[in-house]
N, C-alpha and C positions, 0 to 999 in steps of 0.2 A: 200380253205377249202371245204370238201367235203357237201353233204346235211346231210349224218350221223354223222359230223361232229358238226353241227351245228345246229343240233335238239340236242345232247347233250349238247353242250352248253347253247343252251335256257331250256334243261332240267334245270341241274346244278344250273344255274344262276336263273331260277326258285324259285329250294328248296331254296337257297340264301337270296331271296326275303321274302320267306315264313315264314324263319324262324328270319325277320326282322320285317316284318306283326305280328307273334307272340308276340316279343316281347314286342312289340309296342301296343297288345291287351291286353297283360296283365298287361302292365304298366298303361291303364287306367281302368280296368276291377278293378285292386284292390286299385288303386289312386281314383277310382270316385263309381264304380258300387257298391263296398264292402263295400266302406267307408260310404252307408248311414245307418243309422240309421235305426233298424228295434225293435220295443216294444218289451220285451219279454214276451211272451205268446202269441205273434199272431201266429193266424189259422198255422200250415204247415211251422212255424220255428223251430221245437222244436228237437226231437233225430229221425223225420223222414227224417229232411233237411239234418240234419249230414250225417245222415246211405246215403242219395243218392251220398251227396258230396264225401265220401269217398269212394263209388262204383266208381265213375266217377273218382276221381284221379287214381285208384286204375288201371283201365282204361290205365290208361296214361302209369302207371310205371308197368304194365305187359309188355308193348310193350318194354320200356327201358329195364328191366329185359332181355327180350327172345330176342332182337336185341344184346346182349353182348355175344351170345354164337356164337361163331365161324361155327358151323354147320349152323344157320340160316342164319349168312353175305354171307355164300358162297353157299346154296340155293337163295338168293335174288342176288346172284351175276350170278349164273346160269342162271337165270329166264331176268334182264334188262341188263346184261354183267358188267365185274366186274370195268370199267370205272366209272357206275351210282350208284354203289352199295353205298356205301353214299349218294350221292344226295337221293338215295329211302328211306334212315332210313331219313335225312334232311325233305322231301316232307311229309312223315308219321306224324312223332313226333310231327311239328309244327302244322299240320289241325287237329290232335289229342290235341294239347296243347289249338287250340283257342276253337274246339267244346268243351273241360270241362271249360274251363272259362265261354263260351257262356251262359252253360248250370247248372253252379253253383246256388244252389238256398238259400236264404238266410236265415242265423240264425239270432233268435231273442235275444238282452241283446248288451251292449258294456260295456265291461272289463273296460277301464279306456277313459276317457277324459281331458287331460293334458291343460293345459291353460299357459300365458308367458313365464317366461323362462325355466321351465318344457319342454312344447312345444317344445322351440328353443334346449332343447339339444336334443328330439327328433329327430328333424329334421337335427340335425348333425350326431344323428346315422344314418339317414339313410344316407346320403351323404358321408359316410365313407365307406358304403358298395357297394354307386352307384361306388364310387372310387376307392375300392378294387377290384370292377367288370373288370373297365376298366385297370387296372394296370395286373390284371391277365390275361385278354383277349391281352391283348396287346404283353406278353411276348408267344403266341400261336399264331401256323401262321391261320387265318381266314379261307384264301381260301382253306387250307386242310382240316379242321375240317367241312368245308360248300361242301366236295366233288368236287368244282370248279377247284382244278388243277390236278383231276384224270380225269374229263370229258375231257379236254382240252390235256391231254397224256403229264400232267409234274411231273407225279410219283404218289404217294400212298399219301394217308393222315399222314401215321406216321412220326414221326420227330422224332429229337433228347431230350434228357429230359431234360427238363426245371430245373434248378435248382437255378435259381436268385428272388431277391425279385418279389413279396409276396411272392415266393412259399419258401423262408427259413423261413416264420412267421409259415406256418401249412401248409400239404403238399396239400390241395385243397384249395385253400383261398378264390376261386370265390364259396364255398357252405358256407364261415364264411359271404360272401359280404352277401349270401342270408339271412343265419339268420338277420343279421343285417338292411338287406331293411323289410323283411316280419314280424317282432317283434318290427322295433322300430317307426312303425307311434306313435304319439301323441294321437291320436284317436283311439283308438284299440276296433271294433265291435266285435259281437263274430264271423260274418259273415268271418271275416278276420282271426281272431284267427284260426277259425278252419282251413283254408288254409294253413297258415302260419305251423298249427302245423301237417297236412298230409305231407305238402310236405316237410316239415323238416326233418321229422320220415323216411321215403322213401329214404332223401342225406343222412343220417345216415345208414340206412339198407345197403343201396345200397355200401358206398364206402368197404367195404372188399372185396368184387364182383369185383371191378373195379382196385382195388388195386393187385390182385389176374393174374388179365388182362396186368398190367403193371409190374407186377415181370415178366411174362410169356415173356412181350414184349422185357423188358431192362433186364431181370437177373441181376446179383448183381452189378448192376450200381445202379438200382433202390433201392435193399437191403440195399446197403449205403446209399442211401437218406432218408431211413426209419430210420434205426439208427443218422442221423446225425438231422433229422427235427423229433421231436418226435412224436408232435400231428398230428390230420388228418385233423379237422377243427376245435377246439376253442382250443388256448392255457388255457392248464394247467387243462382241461376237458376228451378232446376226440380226 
């Protein structure tokens, strides 16, 4: 293997990392950091904390937004060669996902505080959605969506379309997982709420965009799958 070889590689496997690092900061950013308790009325929680929080997510999904347009994949593919071109959106999105977690600042008030078995079927919602995570990741190949087998010259990231469960429940079911992890703590701060409900608003916005991406991709393989799976992400909603 050549040295250019394997500086991509350690690129790759890099964003890989990075965007397992993310996960893993957001899982405790809104598991511990969010979940505490903040008075409502204190100093610098109030519709200033909002307004920065949603500047900062806002942040986030500009970049998701303008990396879906094909003209920029292939400016970013010009610029680190089109091998890294995913790993570069991968390295981006996730140092972008931990700095607004990092940088979230909290609201004051919590919506609801659930206590036995309240509690416990919260905590089964969420464990439906950790589940629905991993069932819909699972039916997606990793190493392509992580740029890992373009580095390494085992093809492109695009694949064939997924059309087996979850994906017959709603045709994105890893953004139904999401409602379900970021909506159904037991303990719901408003600190949380308001995350829960930017970035909800944003996998809403966003999937006609993305859907738009995958007619373009699949043509009417994908058209069938829209007639055949009705909803996008909550049955019998949306």
């Amino acid at each position: 293997m050549t040295v250019g070889r394997i500086a991509a590689a350690v690129y790759a496997w890099g964003g890989g990392a990075a965007f397992v690092a993310a996960l893993a900061f957001f899982a405790y950013t809104f598991g511990v950091t969010m979940g505490r308790r903040v008075p409502a009325g204190s100093p610098g929680t109030g519709l200033a904390a909002i307004l920065v929080d949603a500047a900062l997510f806002g942040v986030f999904a500009a970049h998701h937004t303008a990396y879906a347009r094909e003209r920029v994949k292939r400016e970013v593919a010009r610029t680190v060669t089109p091998a890294l071109e995913r790993s570069t959106y991968v390295w981006v999105a996730s140092l972008l996902f931990i700095l607004v977690l990092a940088a979230w600042r909290p609201v004051g008030g919590t919506l609801w505080a659930q206590r036995g078995a309240l509690a416990w079927l919260h905590h089964l919602v969420v464990a439906c959605g950790v589940a629905l995570t991993a069932a819909g990741a699972l039916r997606l190949r990793a190493f392509d969506l992580a740029g890992i087998s373009r580095a390494r010259g085992q093809g492109p990231e695009a694949g064939s379309l997924v059309v087996r469960w979850p994906y017959t429940l709603v045709r994105h079911p890893i953004y139904l997982a999401w409602l379900l992890m970021v909506f159904g703590p037991a303990e719901m701060t408003a600190t949380r709420f308001v995350f829960a409900c930017l970035s909800s608003a944003y996998l809403a916005l966003a999937v006609p965009l993305e859907e738009r991406l995958l007619v373009k991709q699949f043509g009417d393989a994908y058209r069938r799958y829209q007639r055949q799976v009705r909803w996008r992400m909550v049955p019998g909603v949306y």
